[in-house]
DSSP file (Angstrom, degrees, kcal/mol; ACC not computed):
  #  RESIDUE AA STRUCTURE BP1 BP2  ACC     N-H-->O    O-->H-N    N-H-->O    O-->H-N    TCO  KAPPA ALPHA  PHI   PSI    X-CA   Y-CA   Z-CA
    1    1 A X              0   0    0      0, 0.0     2,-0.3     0, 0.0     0, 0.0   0.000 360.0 360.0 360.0 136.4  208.5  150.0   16.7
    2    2 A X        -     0   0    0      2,-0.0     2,-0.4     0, 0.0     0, 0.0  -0.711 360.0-148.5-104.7 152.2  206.5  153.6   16.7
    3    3 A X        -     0   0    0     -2,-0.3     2,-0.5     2,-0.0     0, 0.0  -0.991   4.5-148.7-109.0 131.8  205.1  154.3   13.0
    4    4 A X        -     0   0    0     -2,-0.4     2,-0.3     2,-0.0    -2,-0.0  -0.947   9.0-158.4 -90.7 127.5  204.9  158.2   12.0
    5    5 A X        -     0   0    0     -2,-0.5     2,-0.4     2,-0.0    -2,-0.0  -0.863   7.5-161.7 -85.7 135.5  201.9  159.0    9.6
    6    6 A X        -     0   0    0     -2,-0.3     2,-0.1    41,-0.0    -2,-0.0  -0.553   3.9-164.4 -72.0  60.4  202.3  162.2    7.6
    7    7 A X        +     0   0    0     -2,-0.4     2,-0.2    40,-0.0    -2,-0.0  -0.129  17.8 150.1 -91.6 155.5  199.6  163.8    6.1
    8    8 A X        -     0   0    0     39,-0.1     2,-0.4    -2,-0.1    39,-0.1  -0.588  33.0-128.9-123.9-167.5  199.5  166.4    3.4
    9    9 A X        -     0   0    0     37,-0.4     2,-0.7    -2,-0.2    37,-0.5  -0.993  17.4-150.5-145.4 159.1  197.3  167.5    0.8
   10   10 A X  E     +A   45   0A   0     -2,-0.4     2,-0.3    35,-0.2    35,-0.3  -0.929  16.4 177.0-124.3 133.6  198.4  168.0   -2.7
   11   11 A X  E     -A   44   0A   0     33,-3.0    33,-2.1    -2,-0.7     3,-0.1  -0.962  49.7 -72.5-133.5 177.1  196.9  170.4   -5.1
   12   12 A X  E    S-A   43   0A   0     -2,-0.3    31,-0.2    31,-0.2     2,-0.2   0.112  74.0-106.9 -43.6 153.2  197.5  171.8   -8.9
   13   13 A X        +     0   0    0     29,-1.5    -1,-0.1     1,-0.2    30,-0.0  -0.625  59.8 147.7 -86.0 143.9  200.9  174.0   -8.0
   14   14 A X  S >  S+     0   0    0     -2,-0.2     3,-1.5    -3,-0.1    -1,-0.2   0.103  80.9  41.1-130.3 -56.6  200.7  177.9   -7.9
   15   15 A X  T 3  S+     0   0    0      1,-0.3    70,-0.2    69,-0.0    -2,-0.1   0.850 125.5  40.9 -35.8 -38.2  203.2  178.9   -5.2
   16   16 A X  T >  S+     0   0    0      1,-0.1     3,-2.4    22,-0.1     2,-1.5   0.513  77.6 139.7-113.8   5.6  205.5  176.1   -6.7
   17   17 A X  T <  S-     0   0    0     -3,-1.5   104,-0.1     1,-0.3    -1,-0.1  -0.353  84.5  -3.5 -16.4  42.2  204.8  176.9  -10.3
   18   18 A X  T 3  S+     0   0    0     -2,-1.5    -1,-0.3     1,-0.2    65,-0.2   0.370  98.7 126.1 157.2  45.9  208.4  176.5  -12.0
   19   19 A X    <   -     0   0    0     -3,-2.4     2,-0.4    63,-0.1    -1,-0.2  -0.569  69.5 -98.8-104.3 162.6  210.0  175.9   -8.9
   20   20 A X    >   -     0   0    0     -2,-0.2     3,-2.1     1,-0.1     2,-0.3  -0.727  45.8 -93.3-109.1 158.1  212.3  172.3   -9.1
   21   21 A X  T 3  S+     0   0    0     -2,-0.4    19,-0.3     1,-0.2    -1,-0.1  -0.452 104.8  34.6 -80.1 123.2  211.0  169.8   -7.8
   22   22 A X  T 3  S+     0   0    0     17,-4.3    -1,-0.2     1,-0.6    18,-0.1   0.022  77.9 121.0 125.9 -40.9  212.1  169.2   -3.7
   23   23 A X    <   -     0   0    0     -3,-2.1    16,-1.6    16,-0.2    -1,-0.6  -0.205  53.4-145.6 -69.0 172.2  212.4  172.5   -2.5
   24   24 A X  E     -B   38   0A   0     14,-0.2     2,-0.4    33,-0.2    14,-0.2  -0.979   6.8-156.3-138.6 128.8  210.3  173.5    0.2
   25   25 A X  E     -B   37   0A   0     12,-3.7    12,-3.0    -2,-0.5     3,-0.1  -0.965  23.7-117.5-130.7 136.1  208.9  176.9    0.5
   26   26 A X        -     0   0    0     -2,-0.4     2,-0.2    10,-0.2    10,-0.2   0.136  46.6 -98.3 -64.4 156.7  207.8  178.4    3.9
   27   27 A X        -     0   0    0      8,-0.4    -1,-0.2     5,-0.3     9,-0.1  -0.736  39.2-111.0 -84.4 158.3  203.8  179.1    3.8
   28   28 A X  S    S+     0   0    0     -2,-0.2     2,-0.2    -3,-0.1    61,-0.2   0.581  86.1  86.1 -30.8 -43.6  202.9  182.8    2.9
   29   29 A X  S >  S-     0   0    0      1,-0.1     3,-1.0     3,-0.1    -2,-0.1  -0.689  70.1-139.4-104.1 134.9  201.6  184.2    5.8
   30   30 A X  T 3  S+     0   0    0     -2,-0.2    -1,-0.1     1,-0.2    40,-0.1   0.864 101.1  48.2 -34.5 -63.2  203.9  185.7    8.5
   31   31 A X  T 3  S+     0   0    0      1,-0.2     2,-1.2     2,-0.1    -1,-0.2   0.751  93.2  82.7 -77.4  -4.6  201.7  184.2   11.8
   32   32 A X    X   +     0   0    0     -3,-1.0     3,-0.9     1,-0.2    -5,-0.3  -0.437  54.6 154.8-101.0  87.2  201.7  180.9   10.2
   33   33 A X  T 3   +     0   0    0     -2,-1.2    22,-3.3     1,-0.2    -1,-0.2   0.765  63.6  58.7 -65.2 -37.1  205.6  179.3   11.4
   34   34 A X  T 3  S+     0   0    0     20,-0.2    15,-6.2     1,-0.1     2,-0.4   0.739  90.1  63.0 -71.4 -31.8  204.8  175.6   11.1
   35   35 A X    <   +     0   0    0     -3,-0.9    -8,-0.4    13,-0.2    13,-0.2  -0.950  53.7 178.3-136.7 140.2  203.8  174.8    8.1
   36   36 A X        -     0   0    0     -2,-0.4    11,-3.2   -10,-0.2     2,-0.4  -0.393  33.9-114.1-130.2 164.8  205.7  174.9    4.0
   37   37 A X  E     -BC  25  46A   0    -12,-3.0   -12,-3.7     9,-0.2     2,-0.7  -0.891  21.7-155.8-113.8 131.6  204.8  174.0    0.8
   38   38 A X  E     -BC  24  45A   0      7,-4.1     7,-1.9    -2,-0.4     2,-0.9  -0.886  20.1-143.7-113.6 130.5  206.9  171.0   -0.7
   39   39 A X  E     - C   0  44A   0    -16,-1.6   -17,-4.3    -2,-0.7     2,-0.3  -0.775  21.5-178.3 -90.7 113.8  206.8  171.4   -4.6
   40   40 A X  E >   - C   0  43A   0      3,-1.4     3,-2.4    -2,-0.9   -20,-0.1  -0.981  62.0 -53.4-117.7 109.3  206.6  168.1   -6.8
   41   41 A X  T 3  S-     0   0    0     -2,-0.3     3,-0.1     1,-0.2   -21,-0.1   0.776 124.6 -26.4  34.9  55.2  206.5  167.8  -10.3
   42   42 A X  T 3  S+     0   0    0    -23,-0.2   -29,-1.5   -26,-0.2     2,-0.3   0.183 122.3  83.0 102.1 -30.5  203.2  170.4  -10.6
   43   43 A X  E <   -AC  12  40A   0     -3,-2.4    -3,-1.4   -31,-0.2     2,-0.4  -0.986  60.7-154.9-131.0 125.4  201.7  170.0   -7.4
   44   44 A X  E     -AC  11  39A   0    -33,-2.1   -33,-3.0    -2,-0.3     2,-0.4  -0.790  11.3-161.7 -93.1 120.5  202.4  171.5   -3.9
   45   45 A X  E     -AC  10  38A   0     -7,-1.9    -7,-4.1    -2,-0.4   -35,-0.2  -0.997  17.0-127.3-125.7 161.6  201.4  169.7   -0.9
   46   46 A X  E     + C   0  37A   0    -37,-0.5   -37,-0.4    -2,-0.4     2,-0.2  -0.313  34.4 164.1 -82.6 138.5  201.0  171.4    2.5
   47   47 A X        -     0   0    0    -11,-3.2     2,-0.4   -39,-0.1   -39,-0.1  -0.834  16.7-156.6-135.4-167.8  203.0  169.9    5.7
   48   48 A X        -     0   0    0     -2,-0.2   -13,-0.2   -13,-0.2     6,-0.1  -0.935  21.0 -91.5-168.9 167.5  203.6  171.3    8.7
   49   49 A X        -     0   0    0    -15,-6.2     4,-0.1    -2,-0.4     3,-0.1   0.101  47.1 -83.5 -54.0 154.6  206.1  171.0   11.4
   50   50 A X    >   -     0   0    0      1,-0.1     3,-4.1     2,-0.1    -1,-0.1  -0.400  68.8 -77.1 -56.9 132.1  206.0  168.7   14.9
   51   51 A X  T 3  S+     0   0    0      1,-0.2    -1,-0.1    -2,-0.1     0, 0.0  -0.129 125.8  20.0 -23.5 110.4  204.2  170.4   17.8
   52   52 A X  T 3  S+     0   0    0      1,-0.4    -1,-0.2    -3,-0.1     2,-0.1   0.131 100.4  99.3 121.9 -33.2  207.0  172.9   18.7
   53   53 A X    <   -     0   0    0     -3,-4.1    -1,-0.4    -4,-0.1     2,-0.4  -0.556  54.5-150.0-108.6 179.8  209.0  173.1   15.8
   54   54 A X  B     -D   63   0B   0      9,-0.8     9,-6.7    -2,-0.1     2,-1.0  -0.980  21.8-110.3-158.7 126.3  209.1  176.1   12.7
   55   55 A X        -     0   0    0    -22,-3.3     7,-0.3    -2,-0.4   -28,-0.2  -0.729  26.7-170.5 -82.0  99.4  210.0  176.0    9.1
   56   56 A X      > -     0   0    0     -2,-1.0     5,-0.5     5,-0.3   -20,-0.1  -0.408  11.7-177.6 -74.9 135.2  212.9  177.5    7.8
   57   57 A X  T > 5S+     0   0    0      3,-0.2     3,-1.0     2,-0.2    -1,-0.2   0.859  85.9  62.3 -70.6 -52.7  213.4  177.8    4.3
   58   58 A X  T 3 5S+     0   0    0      1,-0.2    -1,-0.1     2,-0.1    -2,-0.0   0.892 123.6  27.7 -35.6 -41.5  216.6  179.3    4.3
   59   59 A X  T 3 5S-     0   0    0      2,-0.2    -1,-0.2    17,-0.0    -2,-0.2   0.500 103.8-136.6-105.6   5.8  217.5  175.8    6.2
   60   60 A X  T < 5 +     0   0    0     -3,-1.0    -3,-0.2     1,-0.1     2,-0.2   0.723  68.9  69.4  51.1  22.3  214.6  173.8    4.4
   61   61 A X  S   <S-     0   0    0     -5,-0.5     2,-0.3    -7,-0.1    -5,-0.3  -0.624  93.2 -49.3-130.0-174.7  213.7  172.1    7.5
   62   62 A X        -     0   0    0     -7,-0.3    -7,-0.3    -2,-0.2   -28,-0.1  -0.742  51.7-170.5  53.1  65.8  212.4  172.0   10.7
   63   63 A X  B     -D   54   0B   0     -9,-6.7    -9,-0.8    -2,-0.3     3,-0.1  -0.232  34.6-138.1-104.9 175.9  213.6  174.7   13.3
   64   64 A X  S    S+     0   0    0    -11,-0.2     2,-0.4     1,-0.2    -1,-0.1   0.679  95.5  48.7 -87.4 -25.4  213.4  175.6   17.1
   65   65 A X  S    S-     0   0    0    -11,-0.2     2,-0.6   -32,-0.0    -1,-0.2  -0.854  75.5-139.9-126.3 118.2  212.9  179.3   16.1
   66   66 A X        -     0   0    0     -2,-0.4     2,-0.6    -3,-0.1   -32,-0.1  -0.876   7.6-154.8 -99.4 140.0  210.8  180.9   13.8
   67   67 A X    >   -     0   0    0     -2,-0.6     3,-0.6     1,-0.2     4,-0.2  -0.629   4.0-167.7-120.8  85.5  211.9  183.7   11.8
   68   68 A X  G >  S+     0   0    0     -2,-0.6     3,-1.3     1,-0.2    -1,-0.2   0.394  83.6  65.1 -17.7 -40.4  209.1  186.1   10.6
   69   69 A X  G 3  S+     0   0    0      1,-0.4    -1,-0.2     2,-0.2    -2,-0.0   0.014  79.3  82.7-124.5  35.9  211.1  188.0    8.0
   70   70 A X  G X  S+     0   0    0     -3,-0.6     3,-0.8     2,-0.1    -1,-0.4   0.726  84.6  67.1 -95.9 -19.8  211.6  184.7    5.7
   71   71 A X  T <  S+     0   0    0     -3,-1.3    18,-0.2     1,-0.2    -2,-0.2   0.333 102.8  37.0 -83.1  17.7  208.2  185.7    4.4
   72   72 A X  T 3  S+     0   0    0      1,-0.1     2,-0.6    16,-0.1    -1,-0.2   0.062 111.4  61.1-127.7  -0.4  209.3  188.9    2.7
   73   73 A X    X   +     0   0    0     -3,-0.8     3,-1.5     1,-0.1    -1,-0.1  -0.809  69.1 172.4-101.9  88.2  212.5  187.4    1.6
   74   74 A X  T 3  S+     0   0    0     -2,-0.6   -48,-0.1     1,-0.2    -1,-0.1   0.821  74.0  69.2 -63.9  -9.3  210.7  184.6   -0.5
   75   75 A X  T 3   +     0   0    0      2,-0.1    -1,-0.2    -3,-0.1     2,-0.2   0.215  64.9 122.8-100.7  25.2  214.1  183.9   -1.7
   76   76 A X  S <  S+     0   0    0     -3,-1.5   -50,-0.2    -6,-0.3    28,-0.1  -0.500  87.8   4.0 -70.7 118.3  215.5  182.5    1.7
   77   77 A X  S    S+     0   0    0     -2,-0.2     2,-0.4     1,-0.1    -1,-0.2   0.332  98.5 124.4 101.7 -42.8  216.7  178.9    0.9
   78   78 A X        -     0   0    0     26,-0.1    26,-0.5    -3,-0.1     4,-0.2  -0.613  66.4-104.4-107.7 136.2  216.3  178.6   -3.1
   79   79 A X    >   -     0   0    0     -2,-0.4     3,-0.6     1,-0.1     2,-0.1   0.382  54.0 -94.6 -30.1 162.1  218.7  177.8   -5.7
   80   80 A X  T 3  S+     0   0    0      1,-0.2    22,-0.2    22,-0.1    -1,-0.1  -0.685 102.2  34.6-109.1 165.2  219.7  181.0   -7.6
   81   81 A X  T 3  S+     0   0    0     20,-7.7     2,-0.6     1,-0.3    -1,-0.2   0.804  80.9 147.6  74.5  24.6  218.3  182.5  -11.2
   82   82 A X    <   -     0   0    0     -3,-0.6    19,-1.6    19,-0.4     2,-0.4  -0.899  45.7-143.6 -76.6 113.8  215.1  181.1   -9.7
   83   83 A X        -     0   0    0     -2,-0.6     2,-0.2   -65,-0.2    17,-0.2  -0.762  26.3-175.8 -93.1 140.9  212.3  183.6  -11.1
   84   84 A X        -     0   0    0     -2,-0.4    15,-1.0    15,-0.3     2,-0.1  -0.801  27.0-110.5-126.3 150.3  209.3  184.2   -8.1
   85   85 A X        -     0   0    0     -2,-0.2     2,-0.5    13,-0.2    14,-0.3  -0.281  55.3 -78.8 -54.3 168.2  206.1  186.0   -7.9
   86   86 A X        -     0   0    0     11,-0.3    -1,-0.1     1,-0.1    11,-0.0  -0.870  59.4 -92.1 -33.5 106.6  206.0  189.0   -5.7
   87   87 A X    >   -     0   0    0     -2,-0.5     3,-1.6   -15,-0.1    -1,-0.1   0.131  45.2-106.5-145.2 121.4  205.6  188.0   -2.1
   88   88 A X  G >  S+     0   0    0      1,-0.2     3,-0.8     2,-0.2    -2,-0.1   0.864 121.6  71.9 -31.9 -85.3  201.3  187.9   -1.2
   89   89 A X  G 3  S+     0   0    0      1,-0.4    -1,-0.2   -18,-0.2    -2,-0.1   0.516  81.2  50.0  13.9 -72.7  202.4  190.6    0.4
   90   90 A X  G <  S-     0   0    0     -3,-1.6     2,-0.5     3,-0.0    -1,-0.4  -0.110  95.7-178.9 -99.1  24.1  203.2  193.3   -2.3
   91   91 A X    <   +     0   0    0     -3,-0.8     2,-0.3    41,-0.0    -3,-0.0  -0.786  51.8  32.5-101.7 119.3  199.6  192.2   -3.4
   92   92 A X  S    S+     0   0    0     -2,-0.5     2,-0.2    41,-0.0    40,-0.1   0.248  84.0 158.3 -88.3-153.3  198.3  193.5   -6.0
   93   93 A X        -     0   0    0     -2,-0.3    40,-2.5    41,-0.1    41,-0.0  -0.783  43.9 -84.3 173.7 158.0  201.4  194.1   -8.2
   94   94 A X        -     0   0    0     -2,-0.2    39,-0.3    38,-0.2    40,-0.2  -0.031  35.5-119.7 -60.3 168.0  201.9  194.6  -11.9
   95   95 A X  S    S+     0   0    0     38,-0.2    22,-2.4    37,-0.2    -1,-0.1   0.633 114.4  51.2 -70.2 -19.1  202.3  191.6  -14.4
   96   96 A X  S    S+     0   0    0     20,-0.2    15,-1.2    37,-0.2     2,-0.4   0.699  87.9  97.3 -86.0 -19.4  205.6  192.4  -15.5
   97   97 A X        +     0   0    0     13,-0.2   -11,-0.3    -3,-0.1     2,-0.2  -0.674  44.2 148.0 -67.2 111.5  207.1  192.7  -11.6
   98   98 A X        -     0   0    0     -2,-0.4    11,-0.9    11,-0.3   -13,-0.2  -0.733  37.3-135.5-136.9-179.1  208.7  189.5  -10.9
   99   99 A X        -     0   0    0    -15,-1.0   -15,-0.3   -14,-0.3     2,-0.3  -0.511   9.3-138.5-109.0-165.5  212.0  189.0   -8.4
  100  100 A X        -     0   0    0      5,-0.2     2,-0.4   -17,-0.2     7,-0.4  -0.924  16.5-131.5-129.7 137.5  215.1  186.8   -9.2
  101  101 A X        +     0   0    0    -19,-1.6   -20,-7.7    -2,-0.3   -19,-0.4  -0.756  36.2 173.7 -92.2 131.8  216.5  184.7   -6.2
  102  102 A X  B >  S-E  105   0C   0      3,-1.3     3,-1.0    -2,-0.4   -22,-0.1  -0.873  74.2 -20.2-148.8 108.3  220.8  185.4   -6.2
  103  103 A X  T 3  S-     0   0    0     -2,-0.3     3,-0.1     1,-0.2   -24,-0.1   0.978 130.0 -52.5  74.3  39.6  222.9  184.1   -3.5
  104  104 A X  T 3  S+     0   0    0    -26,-0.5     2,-0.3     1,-0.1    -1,-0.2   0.506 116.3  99.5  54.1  -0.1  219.5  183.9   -1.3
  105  105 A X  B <  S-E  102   0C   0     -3,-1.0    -3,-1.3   -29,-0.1    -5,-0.2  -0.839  74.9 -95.4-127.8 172.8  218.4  187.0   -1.7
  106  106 A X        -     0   0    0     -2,-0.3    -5,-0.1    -5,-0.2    -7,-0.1  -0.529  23.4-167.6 -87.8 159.7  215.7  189.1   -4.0
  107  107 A X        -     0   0    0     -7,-0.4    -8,-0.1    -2,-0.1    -1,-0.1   0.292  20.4-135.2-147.3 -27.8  216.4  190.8   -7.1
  108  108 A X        +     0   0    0      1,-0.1    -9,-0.2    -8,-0.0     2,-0.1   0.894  31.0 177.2 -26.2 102.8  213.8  193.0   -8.3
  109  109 A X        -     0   0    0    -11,-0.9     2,-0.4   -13,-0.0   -11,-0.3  -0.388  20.4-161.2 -93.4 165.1  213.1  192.6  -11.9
  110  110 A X        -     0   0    0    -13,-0.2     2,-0.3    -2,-0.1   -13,-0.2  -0.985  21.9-132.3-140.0 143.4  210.5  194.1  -14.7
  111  111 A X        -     0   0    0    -15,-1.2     6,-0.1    -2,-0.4     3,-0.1  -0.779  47.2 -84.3 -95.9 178.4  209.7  192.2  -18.3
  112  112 A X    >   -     0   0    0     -2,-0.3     3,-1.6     1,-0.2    -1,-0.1   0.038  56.8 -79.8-101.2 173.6  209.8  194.4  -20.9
  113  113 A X  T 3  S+     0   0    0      1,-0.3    -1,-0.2    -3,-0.1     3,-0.1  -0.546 121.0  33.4 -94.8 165.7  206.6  196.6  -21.8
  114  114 A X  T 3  S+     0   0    0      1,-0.2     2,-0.3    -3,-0.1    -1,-0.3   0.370 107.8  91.0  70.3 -14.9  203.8  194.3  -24.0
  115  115 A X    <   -     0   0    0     -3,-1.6     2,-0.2     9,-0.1    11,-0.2  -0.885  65.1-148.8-111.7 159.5  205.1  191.1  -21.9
  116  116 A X  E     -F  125   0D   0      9,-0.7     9,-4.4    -2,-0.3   -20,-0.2  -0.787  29.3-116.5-119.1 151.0  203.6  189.4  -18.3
  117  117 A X  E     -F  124   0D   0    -22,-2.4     2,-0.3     7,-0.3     7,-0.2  -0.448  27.6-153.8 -50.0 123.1  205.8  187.8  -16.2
  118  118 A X  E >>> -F  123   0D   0      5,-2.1     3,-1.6     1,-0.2     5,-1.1  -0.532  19.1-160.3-142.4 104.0  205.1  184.1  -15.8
  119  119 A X  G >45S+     0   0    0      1,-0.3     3,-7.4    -2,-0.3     4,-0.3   0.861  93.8  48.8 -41.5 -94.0  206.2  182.3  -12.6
  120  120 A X  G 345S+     0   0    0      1,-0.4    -1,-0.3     2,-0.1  -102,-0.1   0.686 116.4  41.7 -41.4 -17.7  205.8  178.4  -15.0
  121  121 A X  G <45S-     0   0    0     -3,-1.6    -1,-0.4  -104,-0.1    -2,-0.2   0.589 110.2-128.5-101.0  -5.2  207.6  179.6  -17.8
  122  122 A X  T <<5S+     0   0    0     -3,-7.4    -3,-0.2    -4,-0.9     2,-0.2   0.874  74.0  18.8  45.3  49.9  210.4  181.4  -15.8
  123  123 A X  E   <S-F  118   0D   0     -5,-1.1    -5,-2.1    -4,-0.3     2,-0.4  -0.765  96.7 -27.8 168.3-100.0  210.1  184.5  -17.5
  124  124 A X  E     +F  117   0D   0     -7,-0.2    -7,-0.3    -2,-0.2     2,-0.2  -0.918  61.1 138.6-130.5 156.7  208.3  187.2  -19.8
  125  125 A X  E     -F  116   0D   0     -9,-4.4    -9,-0.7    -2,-0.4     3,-0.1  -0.890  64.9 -82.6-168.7-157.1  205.7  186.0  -22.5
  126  126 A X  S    S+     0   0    0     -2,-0.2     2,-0.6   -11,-0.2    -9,-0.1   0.801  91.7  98.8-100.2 -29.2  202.5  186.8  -23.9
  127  127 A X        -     0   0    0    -11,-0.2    -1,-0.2     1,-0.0   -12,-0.0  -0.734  59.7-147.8 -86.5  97.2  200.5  185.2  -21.3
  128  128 A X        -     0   0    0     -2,-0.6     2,-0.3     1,-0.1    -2,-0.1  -0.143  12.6-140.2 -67.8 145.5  198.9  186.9  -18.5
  129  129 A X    >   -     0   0    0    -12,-0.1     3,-1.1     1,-0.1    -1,-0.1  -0.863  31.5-123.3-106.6 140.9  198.7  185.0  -15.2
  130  130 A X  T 3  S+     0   0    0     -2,-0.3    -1,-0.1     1,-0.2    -2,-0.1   0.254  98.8  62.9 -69.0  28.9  194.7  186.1  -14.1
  131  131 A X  T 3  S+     0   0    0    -36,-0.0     2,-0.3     1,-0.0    -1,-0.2   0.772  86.2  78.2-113.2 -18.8  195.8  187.6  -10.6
  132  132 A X  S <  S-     0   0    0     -3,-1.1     2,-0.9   -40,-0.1   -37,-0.2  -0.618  81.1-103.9-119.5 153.4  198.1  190.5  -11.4
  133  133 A X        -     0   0    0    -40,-2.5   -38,-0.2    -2,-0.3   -37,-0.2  -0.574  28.3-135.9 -73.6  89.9  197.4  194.0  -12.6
  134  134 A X              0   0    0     -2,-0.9   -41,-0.1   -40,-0.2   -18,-0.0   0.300 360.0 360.0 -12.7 163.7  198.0  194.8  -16.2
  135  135 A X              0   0    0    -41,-0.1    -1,-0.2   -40,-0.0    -2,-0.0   0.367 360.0 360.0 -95.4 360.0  199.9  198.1  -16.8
């Protein structure tokens, strides 16, 4: 009998920050293929694929093939009326710029002027998240 070990690490959630708890979301970065964030109850930990293999979101798993241009659709994969940051990418960006995922694809959305966007609350508030640029 072979045993597989996993390891991860888990820290306080920001990527997965009102995301439900299960999904898997690809890491950020374009060159990096292998390895997602799985979001649990607050906390993200990091995995990353078998020697060889690429993580799709779209398919939540495991691929042969990695496909660069899931990491400007952050909404590859995720349940819909899911509200997201702006893709590292499109950083900076405003506090009010958020997307909505429909039907797997992005949305572009604004809150209303006087509100930030907040990825954990899934929507517009009073409450600025520190990373993004006031208007």
């Amino acid at each position: 009998m072979k045993a597989v070990i996993l390891l991860a690490t888990g820290t306080k959630a920001f990527f997965c920050d009102g995301i439900p708890a299960g999904m898997r979301l690809r890491f950020p970065l374009p060159e990096i293929c292998n390895e997602y964030i799985s979001c649990h109850h607050g906390t993200e930990h990091e995995w990353r694929c078998p020697v060889g293999r690429f993580f799709s979101q779209r398919a939540q798993r495991c691929v042969d093939a990695c496909d660069p241009t899931e990491t400007i659709n952050i909404c590859a994969g995720l349940i819909n009326n899911i509200l997201l940051r702006p893709p590292l990418s499109e950083f900076p960006f405003s506090c009010r710029r958020h997307y909505q995922c429909i039907g797997g694809n992005m949305v572009s959305r604004e809150c209303p002027p006087g509100t930030f966007f907040s990825q954990l609350a899934q929507g517009c508030g009073s409450v600025r998240e520190e990373f993004c640029i006031p208007d």
